[in-house]
DSSP file (Angstrom, degrees, kcal/mol; ACC not computed):
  #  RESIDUE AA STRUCTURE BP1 BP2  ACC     N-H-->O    O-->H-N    N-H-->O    O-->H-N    TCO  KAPPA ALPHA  PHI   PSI    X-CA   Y-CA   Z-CA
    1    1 A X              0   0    0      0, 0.0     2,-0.6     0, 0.0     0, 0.0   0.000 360.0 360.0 360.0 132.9  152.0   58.1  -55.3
    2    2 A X        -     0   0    0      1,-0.0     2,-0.2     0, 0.0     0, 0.0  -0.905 360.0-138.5-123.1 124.5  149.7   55.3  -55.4
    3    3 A X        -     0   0    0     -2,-0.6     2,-0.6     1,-0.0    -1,-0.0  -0.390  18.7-141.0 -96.5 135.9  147.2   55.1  -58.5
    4    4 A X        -     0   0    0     -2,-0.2     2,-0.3     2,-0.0    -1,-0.0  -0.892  19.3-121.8-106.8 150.6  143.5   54.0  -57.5
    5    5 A X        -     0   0    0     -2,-0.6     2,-0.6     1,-0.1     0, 0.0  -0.729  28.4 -92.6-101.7 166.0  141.7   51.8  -59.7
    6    6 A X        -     0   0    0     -2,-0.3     3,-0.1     1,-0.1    -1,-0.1  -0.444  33.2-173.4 -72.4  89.4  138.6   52.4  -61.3
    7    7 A X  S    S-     0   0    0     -2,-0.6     2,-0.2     1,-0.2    -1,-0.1   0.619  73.9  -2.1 -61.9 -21.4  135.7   50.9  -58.9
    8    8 A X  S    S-     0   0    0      2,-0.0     2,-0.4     3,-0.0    -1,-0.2  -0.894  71.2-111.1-172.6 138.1  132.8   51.6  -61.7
    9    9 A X        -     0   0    0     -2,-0.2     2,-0.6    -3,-0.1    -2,-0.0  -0.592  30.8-129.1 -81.5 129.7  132.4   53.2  -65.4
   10   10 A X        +     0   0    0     -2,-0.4     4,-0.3     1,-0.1    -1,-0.0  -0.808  38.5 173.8 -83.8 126.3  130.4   56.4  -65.0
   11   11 A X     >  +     0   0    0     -2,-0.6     4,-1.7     2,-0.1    -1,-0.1   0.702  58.1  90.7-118.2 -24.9  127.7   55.0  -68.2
   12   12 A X  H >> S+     0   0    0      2,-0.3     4,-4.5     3,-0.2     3,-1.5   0.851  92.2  43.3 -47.5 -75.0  125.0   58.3  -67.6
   13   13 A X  H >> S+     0   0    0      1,-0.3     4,-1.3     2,-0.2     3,-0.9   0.826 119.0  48.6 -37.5 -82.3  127.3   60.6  -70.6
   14   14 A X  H 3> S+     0   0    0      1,-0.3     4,-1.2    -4,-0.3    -2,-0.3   0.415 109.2  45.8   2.1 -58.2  127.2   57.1  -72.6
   15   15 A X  H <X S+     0   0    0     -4,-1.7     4,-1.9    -3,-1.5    -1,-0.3   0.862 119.7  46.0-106.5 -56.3  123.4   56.5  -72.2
   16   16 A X  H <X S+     0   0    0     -4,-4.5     4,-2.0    -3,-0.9    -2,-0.2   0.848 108.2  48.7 -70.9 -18.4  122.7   60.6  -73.3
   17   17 A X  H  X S+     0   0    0     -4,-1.3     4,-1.3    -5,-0.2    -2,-0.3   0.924 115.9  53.8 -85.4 -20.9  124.9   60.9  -76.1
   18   18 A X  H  X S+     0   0    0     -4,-1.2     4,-1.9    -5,-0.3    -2,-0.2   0.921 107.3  48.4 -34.3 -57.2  122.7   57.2  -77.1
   19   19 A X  H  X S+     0   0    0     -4,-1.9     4,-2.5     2,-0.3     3,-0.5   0.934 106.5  52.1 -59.0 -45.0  119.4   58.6  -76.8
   20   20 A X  H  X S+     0   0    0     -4,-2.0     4,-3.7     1,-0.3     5,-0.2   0.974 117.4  44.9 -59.1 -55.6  119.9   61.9  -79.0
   21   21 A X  H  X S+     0   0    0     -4,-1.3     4,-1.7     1,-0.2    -1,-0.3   0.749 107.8  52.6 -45.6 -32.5  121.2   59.3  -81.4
   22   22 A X  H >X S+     0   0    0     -4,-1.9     4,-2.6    -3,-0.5     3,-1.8   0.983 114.8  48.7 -30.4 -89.4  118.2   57.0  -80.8
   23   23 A X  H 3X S+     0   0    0     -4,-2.5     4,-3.8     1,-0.3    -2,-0.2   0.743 107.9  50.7 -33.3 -36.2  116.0   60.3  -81.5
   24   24 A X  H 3X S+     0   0    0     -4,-3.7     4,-2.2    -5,-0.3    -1,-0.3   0.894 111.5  45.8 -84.2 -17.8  117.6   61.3  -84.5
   25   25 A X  H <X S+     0   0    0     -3,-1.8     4,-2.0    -4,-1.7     5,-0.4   0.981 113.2  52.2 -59.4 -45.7  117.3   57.9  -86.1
   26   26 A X  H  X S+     0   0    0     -4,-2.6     4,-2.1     1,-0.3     3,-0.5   0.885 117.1  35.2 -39.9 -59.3  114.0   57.7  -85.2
   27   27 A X  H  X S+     0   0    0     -4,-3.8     4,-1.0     1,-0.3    -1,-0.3   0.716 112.6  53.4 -87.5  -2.2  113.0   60.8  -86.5
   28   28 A X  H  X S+     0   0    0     -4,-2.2     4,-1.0    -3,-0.3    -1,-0.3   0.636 112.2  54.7 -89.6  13.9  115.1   61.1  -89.6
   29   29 A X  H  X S+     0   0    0     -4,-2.0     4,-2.8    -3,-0.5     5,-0.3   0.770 102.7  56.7 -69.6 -42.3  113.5   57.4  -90.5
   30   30 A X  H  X S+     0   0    0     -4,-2.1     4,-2.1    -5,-0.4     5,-0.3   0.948 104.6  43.5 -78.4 -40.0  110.3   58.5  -90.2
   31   31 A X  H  < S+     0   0    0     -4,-1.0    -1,-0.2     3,-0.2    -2,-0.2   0.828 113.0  54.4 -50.5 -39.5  110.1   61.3  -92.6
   32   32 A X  H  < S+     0   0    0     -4,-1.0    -2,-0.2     1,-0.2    -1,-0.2   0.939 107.6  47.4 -88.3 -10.5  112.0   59.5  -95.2
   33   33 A X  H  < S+     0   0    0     -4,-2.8    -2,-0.2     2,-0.1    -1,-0.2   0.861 128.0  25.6 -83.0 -20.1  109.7   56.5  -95.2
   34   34 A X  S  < S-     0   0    0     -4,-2.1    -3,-0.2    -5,-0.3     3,-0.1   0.939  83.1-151.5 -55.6 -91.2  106.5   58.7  -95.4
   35   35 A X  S    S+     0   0    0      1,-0.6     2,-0.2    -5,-0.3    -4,-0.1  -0.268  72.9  65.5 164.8  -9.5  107.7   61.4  -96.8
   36   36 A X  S    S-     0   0    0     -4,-0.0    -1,-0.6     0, 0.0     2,-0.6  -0.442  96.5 -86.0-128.8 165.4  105.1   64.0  -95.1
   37   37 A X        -     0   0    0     -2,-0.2    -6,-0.0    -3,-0.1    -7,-0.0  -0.898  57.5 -93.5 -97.0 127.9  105.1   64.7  -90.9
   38   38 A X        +     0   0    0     -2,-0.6     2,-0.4     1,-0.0    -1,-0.1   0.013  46.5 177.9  19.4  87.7  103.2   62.4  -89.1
   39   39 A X        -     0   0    0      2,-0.0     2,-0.4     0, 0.0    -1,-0.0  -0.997  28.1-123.2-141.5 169.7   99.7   62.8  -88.0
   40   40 A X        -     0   0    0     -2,-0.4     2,-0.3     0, 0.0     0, 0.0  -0.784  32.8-137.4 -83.8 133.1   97.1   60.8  -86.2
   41   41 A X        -     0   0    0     -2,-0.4    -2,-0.0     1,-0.1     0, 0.0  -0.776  20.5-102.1-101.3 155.8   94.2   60.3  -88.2
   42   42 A X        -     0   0    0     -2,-0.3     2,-0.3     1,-0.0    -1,-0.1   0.051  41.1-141.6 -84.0 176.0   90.7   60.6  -86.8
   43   43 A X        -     0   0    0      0, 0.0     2,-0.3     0, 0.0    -1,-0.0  -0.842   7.2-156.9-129.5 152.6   88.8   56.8  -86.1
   44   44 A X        -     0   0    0     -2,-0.3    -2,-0.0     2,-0.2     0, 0.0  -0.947  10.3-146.6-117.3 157.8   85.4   55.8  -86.6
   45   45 A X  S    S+     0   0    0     -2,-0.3    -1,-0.0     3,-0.0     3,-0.0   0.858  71.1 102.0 -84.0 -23.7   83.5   52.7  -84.6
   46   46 A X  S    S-     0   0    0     -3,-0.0    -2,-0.2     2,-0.0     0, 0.0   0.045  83.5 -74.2 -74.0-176.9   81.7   52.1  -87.3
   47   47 A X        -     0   0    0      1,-0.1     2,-0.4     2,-0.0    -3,-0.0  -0.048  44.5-131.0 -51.4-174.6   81.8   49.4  -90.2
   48   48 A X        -     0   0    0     -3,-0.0    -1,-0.1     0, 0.0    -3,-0.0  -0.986  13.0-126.6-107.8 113.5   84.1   49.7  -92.4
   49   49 A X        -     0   0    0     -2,-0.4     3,-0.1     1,-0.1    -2,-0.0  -0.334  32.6 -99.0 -93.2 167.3   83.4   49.7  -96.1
   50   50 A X        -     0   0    0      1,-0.1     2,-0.3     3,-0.0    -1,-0.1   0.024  50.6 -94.5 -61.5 171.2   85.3   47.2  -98.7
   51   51 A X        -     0   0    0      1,-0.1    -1,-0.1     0, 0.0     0, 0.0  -0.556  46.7 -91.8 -88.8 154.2   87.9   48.6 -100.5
   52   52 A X        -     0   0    0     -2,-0.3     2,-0.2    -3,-0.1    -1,-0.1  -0.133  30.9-126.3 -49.9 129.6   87.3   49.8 -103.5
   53   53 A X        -     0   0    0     -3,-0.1     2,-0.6     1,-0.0    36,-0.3  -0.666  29.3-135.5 -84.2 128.2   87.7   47.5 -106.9
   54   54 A X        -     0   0    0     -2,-0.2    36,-0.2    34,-0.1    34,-0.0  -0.945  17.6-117.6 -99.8 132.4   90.0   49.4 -109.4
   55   55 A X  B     -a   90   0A   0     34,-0.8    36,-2.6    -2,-0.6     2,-0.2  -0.049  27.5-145.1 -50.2 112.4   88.9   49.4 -112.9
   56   56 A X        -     0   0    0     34,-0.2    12,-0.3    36,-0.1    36,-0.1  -0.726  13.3-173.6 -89.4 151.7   91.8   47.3 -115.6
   57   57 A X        -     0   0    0     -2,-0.2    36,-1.0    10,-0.1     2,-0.2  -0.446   8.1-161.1-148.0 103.2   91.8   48.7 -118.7
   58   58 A X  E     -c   93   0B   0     34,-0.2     8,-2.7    12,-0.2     2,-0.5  -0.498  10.6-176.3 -94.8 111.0   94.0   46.5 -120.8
   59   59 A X  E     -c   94   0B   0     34,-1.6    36,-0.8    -2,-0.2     6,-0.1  -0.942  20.8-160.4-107.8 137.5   95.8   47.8 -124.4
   60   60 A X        -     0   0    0     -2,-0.5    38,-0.2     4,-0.2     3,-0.1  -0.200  28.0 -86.8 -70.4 172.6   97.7   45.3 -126.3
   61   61 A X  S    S+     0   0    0      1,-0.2    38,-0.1     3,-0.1    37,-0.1   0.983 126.5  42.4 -66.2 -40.9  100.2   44.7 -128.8
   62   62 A X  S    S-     0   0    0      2,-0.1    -1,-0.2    36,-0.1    37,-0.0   0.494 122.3-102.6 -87.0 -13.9   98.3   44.9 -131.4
   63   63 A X  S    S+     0   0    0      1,-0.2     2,-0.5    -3,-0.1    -2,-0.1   0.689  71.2 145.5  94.9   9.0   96.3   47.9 -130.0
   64   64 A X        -     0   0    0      1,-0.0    -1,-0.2    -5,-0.0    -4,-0.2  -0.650  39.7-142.4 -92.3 139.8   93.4   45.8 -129.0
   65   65 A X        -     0   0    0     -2,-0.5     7,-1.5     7,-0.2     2,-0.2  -0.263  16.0-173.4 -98.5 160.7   91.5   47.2 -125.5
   66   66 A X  E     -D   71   0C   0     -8,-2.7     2,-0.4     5,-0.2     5,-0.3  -0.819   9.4-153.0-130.5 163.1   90.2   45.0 -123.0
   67   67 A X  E >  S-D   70   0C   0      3,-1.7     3,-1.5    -2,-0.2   -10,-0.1  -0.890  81.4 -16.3-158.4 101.3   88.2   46.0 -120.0
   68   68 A X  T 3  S-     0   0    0     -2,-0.4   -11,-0.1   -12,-0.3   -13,-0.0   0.926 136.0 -48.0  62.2  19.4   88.1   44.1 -116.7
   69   69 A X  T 3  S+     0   0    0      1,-0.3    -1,-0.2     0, 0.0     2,-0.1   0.154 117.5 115.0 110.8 -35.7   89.7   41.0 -119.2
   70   70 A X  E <  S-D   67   0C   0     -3,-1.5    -3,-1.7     1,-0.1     2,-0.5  -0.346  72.3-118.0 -68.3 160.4   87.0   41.5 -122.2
   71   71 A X  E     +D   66   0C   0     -5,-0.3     2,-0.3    -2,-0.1    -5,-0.2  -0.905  48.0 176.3 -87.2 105.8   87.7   42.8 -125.7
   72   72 A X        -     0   0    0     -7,-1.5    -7,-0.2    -2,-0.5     5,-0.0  -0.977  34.0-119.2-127.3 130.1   85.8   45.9 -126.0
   73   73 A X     >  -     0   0    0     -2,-0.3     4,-2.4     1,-0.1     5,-0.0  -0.123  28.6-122.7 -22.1 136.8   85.3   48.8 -128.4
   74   74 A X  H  > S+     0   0    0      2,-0.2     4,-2.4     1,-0.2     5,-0.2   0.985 118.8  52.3 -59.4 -49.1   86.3   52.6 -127.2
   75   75 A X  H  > S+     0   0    0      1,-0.3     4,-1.5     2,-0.2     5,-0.3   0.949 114.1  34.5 -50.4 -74.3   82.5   53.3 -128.0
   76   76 A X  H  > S+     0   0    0      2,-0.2     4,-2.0     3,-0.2    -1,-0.3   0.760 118.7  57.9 -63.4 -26.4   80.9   50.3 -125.7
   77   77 A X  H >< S+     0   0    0     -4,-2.4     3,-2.6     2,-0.2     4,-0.5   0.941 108.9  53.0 -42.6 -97.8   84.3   51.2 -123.0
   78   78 A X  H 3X S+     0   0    0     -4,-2.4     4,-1.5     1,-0.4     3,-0.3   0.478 106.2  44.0  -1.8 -62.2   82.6   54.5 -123.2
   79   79 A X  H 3< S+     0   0    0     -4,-1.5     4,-0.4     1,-0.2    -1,-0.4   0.917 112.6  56.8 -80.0 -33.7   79.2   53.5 -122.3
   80   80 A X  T << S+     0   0    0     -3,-2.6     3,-0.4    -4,-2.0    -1,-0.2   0.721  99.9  51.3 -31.9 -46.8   80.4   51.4 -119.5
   81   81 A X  T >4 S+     0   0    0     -4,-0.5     3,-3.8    -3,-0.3    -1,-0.2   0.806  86.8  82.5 -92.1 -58.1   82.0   53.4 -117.8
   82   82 A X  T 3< S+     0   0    0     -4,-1.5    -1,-0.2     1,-0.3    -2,-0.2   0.649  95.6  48.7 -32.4 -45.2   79.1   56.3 -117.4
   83   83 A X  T 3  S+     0   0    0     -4,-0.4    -1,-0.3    -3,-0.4     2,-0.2   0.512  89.1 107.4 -97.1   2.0   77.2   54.4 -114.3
   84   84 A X  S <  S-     0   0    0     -3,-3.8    -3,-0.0     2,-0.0     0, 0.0  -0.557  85.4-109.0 -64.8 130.7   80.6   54.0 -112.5
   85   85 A X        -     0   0    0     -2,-0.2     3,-0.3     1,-0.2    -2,-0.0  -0.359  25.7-127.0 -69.5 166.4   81.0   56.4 -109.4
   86   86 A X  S    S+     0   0    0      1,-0.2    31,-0.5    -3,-0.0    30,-0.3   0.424 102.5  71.5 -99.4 -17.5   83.7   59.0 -110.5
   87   87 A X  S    S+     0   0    0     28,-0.1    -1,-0.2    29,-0.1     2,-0.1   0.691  73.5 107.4 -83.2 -19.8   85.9   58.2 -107.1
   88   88 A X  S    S-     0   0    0     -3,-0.3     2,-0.6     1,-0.1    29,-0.4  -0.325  74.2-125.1 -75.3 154.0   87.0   54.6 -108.4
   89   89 A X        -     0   0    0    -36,-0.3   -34,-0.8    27,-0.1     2,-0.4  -0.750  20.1-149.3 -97.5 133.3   90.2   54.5 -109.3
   90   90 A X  E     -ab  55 118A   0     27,-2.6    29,-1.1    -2,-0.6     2,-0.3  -0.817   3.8-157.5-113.6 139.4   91.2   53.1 -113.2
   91   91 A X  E     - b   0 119A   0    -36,-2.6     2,-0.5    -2,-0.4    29,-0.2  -0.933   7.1-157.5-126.6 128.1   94.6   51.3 -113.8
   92   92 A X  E     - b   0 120A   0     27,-1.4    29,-3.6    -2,-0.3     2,-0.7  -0.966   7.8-172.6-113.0 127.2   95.6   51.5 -117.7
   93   93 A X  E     +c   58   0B   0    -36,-1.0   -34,-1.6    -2,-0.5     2,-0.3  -0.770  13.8 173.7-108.2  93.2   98.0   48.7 -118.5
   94   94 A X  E     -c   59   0B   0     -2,-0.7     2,-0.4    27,-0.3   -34,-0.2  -0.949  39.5-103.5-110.6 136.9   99.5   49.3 -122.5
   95   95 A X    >   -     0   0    0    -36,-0.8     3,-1.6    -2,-0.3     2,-0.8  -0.321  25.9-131.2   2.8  67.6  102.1   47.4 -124.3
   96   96 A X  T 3  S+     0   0    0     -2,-0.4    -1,-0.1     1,-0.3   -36,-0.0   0.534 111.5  54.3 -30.5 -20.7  105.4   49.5 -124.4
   97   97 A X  T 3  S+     0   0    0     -2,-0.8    -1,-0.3     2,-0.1     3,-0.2   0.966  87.9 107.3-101.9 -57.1  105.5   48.8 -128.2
   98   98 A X  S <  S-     0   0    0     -3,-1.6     2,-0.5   -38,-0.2   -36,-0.1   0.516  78.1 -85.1 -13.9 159.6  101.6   50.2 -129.0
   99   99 A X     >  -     0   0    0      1,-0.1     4,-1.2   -38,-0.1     5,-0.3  -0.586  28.2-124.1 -65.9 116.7  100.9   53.4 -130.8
  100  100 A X  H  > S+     0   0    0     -2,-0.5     4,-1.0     1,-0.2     5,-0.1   0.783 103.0  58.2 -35.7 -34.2  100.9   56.1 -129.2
  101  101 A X  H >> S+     0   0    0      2,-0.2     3,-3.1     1,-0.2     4,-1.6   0.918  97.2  58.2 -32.0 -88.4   97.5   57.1 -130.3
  102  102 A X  H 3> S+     0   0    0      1,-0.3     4,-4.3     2,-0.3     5,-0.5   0.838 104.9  52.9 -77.8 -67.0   95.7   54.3 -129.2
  103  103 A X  H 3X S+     0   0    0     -4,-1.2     4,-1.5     1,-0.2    -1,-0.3   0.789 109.1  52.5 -59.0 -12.9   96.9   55.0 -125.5
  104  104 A X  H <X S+     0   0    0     -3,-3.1     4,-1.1    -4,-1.0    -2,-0.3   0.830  96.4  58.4 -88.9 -28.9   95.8   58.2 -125.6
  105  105 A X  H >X S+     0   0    0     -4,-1.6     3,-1.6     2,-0.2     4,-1.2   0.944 109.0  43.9 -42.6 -51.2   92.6   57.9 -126.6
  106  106 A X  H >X S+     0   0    0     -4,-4.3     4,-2.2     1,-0.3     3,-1.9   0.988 112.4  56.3 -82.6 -34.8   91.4   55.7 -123.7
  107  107 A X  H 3X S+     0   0    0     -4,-1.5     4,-1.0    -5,-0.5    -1,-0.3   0.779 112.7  40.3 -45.1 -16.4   93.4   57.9 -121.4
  108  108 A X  H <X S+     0   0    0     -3,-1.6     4,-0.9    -4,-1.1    -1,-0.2   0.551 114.2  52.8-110.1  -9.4   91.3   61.0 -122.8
  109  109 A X  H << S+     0   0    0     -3,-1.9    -2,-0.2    -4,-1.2    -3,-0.1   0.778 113.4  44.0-106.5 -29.2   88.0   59.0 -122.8
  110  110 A X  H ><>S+     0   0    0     -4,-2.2     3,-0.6    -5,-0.2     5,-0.6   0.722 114.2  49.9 -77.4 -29.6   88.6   58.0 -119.0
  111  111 A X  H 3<5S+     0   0    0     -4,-1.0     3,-0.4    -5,-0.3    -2,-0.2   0.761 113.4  48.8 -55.1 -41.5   89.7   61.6 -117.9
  112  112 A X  T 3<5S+     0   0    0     -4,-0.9    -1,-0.1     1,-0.3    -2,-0.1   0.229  94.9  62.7 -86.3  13.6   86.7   63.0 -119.6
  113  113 A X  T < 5S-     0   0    0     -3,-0.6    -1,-0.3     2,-0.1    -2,-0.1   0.234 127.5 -98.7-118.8  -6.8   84.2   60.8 -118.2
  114  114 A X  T   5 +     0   0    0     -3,-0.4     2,-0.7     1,-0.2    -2,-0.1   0.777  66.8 153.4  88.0  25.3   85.5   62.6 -114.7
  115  115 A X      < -     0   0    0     -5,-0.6    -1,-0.2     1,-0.1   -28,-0.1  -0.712  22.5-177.6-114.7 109.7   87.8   60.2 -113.2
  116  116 A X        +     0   0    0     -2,-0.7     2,-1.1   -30,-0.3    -1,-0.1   0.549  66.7  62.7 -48.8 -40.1   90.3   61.7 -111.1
  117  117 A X        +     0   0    0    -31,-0.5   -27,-2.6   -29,-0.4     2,-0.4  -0.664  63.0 146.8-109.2  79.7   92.4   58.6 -110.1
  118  118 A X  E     -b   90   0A   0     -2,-1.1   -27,-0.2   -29,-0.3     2,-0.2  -0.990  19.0-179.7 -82.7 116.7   94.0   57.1 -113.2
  119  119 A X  E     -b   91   0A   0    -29,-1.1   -27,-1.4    -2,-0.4     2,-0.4  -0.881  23.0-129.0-114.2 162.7   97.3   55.4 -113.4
  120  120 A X  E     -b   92   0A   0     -2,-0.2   -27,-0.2   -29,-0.2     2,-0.1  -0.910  22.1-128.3-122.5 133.2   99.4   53.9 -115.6
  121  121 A X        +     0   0    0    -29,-3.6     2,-0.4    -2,-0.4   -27,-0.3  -0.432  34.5 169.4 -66.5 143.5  101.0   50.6 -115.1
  122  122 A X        -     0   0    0     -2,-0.1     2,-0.1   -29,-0.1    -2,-0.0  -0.933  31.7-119.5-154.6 152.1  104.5   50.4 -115.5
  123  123 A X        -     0   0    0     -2,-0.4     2,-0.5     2,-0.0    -2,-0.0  -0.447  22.7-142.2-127.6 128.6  107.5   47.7 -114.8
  124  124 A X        -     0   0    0     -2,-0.1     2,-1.1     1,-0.0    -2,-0.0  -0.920  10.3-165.8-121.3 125.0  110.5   48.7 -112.4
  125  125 A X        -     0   0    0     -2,-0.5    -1,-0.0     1,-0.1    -2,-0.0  -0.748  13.3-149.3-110.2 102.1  113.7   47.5 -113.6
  126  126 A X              0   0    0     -2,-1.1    -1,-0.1     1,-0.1     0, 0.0   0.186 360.0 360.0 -60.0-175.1  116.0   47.9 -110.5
  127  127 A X              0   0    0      0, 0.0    -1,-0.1     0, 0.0    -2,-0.0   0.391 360.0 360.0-150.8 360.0  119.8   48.6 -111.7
C-alpha cells in the first residue's frame, strides 16, 4: 500500500474557527472598555461650541478656599457662583488632612446653588 502525500493543507476550518475568535475578541473588548453597547450618535454640520471651562474650587490644609486660584470667603464663593449657568461642571480639590466640616460646606453651598456636575478630586495610587 502506497501512502500519498499531502499536496495542500485544507486552511477554510482554520480561517472559521479564527474569525469566531476574531468576533469574540472584538466584541467582548468593546463592552469592557465602554462599559455600555455601542451606539452611533447623531452629527450636526454645524459649529461646534468650546468646551466648557470647569469651575476649581480649591480647600487647603489649613482650611483656606480658593476659587479659580483666589482666596475667597464661602459668602463672596456664594455670590460668585449665582450668574454661572447651572450646566458647568465644578471640580472640588481638598487636602486629605482638612476638617471635615469645611469640605462640606462648599460641597453643600455648590449643590444648592443647583449644580448638578460636581466632583471631587482624588489621587490614584496604583498597587
Amino acid at each position: 500500500m502506497d501512502e500519498k502525500e499531502f499536496d495542500y493543507i485544507n486552511m477554510i476550518p482554520f480561517i472559521d474557527v479564527m474569525l469566531v475568535l476574531l468576533t469574540i475578541v472584538l466584541m467582548t473588548s468593546t463592552f469592557a472598555v465602554t462599559g455600555i453597547i455601542p451606539v452611533e450618535l447623531p452629527r450636526v454640520a454645524g459649529k461646534h461650541e468650546a468646551a466648557t471651562v470647569t469651575h476649581v474650587v480649591v480647600i487647603d490644609k489649613q482650611g483656606a478656599v480658593f476659587y479659580q486660584g483666589k482666596a475667597i470667603t464661602l459668602r463672596d464663593l456664594k455670590t460668585l457662583i449665582v450668574g454661572i449657568p447651572k450646566e458647568t461642571p465644578f471640580l472640588i480639590r481638598a487636602d486629605k488632612d482638612i476638617h471635615l466640616q469645611g469640605f462640606v460646606e462648599v460641597l453643600d453651598l455648590v449643590k444648592t446653588a443647583g449644580f448638578k456636575k460636581v466632583s471631587l478630586q482624588t489621587e490614584w495610587v496604583g498597587q
